[in-house]
PDB file of N, H, CA, C and O in Angstrom:
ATOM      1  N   UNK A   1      -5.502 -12.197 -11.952  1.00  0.00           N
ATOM      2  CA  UNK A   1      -6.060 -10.900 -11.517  1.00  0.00           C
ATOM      3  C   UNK A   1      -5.841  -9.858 -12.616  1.00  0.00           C
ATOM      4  O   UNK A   1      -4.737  -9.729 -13.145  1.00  0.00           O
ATOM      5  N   UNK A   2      -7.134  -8.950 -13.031  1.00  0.00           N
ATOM      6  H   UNK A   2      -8.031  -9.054 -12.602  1.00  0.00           H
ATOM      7  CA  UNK A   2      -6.587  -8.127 -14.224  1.00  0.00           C
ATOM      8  C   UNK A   2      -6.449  -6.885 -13.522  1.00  0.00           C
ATOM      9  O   UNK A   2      -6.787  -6.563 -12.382  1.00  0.00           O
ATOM     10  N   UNK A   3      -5.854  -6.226 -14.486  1.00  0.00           N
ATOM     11  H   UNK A   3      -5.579  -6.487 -15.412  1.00  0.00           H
ATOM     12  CA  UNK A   3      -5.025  -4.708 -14.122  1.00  0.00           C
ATOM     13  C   UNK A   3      -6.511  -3.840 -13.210  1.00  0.00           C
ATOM     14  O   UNK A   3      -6.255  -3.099 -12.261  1.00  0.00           O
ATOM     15  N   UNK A   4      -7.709  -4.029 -13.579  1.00  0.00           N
ATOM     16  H   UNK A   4      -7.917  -4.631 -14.350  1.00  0.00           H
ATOM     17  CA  UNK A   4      -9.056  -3.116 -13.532  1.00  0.00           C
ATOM     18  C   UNK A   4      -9.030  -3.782 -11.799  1.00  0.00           C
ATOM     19  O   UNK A   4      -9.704  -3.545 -10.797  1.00  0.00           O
ATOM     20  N   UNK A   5      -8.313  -4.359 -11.992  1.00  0.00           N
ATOM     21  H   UNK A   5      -7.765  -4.552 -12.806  1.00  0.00           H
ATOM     22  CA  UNK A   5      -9.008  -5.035 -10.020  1.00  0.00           C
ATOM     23  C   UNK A   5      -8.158  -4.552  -9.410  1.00  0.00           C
ATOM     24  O   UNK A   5      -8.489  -3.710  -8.575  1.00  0.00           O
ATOM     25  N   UNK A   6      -6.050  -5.043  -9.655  1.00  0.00           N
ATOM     26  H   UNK A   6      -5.782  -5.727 -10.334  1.00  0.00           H
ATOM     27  CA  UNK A   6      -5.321  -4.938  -9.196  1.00  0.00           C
ATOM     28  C   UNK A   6      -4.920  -3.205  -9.215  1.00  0.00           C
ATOM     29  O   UNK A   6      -4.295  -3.088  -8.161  1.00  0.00           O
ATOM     30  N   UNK A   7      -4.948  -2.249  -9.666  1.00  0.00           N
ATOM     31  H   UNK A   7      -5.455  -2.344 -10.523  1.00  0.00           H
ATOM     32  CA  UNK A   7      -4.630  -0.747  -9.586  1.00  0.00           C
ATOM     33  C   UNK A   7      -5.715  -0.364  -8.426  1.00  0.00           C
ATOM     34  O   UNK A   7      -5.342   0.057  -7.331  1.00  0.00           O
ATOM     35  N   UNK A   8      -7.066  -0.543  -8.755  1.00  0.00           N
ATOM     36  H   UNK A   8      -7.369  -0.885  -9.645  1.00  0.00           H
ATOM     37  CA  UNK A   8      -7.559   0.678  -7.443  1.00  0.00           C
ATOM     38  C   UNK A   8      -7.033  -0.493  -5.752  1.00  0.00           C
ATOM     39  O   UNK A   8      -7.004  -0.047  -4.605  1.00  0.00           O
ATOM     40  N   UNK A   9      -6.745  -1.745  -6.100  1.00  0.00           N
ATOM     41  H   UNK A   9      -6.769  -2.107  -7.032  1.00  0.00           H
ATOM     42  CA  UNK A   9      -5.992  -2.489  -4.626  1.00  0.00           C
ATOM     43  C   UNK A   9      -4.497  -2.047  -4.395  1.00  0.00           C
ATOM     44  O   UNK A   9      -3.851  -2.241  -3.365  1.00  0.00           O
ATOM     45  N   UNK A  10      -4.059  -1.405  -5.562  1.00  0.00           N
ATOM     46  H   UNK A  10      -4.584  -1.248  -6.399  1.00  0.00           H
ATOM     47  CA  UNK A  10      -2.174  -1.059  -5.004  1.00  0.00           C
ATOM     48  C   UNK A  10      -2.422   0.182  -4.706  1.00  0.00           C
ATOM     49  O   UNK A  10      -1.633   0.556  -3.838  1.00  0.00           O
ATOM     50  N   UNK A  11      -3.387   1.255  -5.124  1.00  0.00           N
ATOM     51  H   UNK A  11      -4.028   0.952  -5.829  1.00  0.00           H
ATOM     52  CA  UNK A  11      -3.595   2.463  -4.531  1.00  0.00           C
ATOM     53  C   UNK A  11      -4.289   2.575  -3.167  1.00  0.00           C
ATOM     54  O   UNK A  11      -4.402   3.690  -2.657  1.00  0.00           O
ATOM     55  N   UNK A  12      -4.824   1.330  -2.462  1.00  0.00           N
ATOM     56  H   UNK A  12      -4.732   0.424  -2.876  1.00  0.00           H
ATOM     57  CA  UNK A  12      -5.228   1.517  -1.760  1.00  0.00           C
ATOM     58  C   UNK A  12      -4.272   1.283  -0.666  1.00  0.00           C
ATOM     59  O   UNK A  12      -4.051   2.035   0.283  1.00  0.00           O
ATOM     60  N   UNK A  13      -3.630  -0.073  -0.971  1.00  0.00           N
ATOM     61  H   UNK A  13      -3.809  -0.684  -1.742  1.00  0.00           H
ATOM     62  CA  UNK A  13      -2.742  -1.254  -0.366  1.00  0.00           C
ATOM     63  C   UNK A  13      -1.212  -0.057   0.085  1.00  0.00           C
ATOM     64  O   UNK A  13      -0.620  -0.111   1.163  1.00  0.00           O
ATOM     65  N   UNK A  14      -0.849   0.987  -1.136  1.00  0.00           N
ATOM     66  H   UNK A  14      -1.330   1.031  -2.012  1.00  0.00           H
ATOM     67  CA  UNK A  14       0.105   1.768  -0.802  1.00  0.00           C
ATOM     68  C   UNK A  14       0.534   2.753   0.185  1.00  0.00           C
ATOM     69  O   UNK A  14       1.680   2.997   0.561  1.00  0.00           O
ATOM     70  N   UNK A  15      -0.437   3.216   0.499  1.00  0.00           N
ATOM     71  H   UNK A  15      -1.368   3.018   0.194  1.00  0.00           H
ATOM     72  CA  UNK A  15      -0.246   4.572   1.409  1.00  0.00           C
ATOM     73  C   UNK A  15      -0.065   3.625   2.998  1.00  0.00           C
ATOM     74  O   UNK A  15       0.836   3.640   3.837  1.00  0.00           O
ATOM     75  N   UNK A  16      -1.352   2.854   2.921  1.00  0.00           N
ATOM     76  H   UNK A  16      -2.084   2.841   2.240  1.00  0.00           H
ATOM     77  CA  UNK A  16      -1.160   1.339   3.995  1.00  0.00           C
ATOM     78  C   UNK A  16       0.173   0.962   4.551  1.00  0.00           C
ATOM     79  O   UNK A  16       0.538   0.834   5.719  1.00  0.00           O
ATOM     80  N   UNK A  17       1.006   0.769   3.072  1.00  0.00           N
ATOM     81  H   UNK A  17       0.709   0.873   2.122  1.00  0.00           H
ATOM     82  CA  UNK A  17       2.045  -0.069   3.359  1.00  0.00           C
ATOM     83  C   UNK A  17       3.456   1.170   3.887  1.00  0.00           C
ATOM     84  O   UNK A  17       4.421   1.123   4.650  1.00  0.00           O
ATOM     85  N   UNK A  18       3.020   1.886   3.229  1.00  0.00           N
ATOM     86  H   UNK A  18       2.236   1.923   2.610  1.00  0.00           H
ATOM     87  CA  UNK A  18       4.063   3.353   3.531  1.00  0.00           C
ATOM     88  C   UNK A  18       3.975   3.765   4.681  1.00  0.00           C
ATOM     89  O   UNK A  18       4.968   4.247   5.224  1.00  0.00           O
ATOM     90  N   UNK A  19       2.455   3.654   5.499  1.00  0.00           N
ATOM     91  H   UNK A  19       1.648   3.263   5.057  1.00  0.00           H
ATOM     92  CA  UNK A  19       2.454   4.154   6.738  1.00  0.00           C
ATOM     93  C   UNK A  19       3.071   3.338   7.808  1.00  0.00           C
ATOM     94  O   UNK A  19       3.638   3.795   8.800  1.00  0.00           O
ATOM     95  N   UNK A  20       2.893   1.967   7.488  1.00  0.00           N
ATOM     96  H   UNK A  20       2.432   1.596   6.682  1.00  0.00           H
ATOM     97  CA  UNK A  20       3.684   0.864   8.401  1.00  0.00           C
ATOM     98  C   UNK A  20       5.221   0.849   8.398  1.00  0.00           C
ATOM     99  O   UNK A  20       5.886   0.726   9.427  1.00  0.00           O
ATOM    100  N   UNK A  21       5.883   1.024   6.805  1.00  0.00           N
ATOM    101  H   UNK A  21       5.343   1.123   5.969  1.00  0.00           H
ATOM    102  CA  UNK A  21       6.982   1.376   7.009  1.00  0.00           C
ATOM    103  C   UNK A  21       7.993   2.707   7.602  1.00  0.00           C
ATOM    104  O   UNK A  21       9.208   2.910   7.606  1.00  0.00           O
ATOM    105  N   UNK A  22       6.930   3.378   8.029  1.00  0.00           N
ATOM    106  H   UNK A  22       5.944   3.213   8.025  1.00  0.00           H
ATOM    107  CA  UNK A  22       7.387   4.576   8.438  1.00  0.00           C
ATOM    108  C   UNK A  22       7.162   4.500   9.993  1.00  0.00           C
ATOM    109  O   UNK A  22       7.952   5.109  10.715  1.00  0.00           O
ATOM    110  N   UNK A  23       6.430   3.995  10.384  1.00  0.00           N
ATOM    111  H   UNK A  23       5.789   3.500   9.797  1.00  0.00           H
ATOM    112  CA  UNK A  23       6.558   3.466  11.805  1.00  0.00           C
ATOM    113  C   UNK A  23       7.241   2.399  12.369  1.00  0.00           C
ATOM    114  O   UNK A  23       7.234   2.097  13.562  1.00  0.00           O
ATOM    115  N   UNK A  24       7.894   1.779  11.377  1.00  0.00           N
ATOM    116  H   UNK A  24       7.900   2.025  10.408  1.00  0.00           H
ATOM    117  CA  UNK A  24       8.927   0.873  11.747  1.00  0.00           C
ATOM    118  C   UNK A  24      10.375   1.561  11.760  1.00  0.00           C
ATOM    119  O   UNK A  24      11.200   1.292  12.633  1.00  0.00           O
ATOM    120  N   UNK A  25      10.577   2.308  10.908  1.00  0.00           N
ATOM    121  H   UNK A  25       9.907   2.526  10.198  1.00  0.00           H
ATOM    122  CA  UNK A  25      11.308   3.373  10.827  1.00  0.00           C
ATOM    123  C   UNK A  25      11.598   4.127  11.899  1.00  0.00           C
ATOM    124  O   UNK A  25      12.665   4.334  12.477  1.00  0.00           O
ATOM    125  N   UNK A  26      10.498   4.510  12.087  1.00  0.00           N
ATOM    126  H   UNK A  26       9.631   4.342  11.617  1.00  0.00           H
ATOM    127  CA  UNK A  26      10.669   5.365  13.277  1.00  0.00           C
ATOM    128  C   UNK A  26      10.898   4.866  14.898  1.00  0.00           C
ATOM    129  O   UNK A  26      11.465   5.446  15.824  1.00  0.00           O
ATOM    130  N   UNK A  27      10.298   3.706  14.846  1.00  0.00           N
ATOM    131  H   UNK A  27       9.837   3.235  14.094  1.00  0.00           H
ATOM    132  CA  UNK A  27      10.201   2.705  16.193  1.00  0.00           C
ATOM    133  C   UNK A  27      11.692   2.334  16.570  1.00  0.00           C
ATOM    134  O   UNK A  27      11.922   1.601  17.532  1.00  0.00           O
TER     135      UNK A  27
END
């Protein structure tokens, strides 16, 4: 996988993954 694919998928994949951990957090 090159960097041009994988960056706009971790910017997307991030906020995603932050919001789940913050509701686990909170749960």
């Amino acid at each position: 996988m090159s960097w041009l694919v994988a960056f706009p998928v971790v910017l997307i994949v991030a906020p995603m993954a932050r919001r789940v951990v913050q509701s686990l957090v909170k749960a």
